[in-house]
N, C-alpha and C positions, 0 to 999 in steps of 0.2 A: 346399440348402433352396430351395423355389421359394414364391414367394406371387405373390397377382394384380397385376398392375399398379399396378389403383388401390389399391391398398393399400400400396403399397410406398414406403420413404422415403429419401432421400436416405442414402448410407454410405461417401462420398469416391472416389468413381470421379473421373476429371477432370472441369473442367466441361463439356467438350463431352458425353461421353458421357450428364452429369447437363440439360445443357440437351434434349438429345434423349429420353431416356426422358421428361419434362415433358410434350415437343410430344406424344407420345405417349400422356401420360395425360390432358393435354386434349383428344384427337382421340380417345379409346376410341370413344365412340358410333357416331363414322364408321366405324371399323375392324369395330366387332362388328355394325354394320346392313350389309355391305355388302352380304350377300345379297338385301335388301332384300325379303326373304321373312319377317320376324321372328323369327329366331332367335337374336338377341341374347346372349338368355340360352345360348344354348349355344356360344357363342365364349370361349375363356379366354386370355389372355397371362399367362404367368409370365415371373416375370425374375428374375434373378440374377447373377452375378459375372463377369465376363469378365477373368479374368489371364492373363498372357501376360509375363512378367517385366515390363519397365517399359510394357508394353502392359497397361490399363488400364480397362476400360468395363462393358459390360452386355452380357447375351445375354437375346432373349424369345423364348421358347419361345412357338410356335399351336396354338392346340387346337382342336375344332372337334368337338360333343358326345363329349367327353375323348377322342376320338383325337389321337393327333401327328402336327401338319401339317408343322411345318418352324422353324427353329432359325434367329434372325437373332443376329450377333452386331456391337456399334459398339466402337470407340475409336478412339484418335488412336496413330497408327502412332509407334514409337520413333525414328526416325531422320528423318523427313519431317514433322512433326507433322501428317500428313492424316488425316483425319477416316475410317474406314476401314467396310468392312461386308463383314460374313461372313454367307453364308445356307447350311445344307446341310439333310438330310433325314434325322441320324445320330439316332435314337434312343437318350438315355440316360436311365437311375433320375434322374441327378442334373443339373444344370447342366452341360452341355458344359463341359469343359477347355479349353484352348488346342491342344492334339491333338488332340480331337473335333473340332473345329469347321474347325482347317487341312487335315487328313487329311494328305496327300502335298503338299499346296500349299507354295510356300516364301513367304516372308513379304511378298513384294511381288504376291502372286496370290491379289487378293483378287476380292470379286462386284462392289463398286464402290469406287471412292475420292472423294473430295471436298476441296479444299482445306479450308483452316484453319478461315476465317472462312464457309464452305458447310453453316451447323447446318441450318439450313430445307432445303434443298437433300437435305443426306441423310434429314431424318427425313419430306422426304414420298417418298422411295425407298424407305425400309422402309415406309412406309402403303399406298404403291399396288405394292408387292410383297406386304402381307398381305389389302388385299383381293384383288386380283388371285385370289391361293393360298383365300381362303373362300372366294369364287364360283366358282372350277374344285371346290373340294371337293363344293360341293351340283350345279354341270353333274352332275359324276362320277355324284352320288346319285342325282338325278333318273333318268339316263339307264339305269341302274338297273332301275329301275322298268318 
């Protein structure tokens, strides 16, 4: 099941991964303006569940006028308790698995890690990785043109 962001409510992921999807839905605006071209309304974040046996958190899917941009996924690693981020570009129907999102990675080969106590830290790594990914989407578009 995917629903928007801002719409979505707390459902016992850890609290890191629940402190970071927050930072997240109080930064929407940033994230959906960053084209700074107004297209706002045509940026979407879905999220969903990110299991991974005792690995635990959220994945938000980008969208960007409903094409799929790319797949972040947070929790806190099982054995390190570090704060962890998966980004790939697998398009699925449903919320990435723990297989979707690792591929062939093994568990310590992730896109970034963050200590424990580094909540801020990683959720402005997934912010300035999804605008980063909307502004290359509309470069792309423009050039297009």
């Amino acid at each position: 099941m995917n629903i928007e962001l801002q719409d979505y409510l707390q459902d016992g992921a850890n609290y890191k991964a629940r402190a970071i999807m927050c930072i997240l839905q109080g930064r929407i605006n940033e994230i959906k303006g960053a084209d700074g071209l107004g297209h706002s309304k045509d940026v979407m974040i879905h999220v969903g569940r990110f299991e991974n046996c005792r690995e635990q958190g959220y994945v938000f899917t980008l969208f960007c006028e409903c094409i799929f941009i790319k797949n972040y996924a947070v929790y806190e690693h099982r054995n390190s308790d570090k704060i962890c981020v998966l980004v790939n570009k697998k398009f699925t129907m449903d919320t990435p698995d723990g297989y979707d999102m690792f591929g062939n990675r093994g568990k310590y080969d992730v896109d970034a890690m963050f200590r424990y106590d580094e909540i801020m830290e990683a959720s402005n790594y997934i912010v300035d990785a999804m605008i980063k990914d909307i502004q290359q989407y509309y470069e792309k578009k423009e050039e297009k043109k």
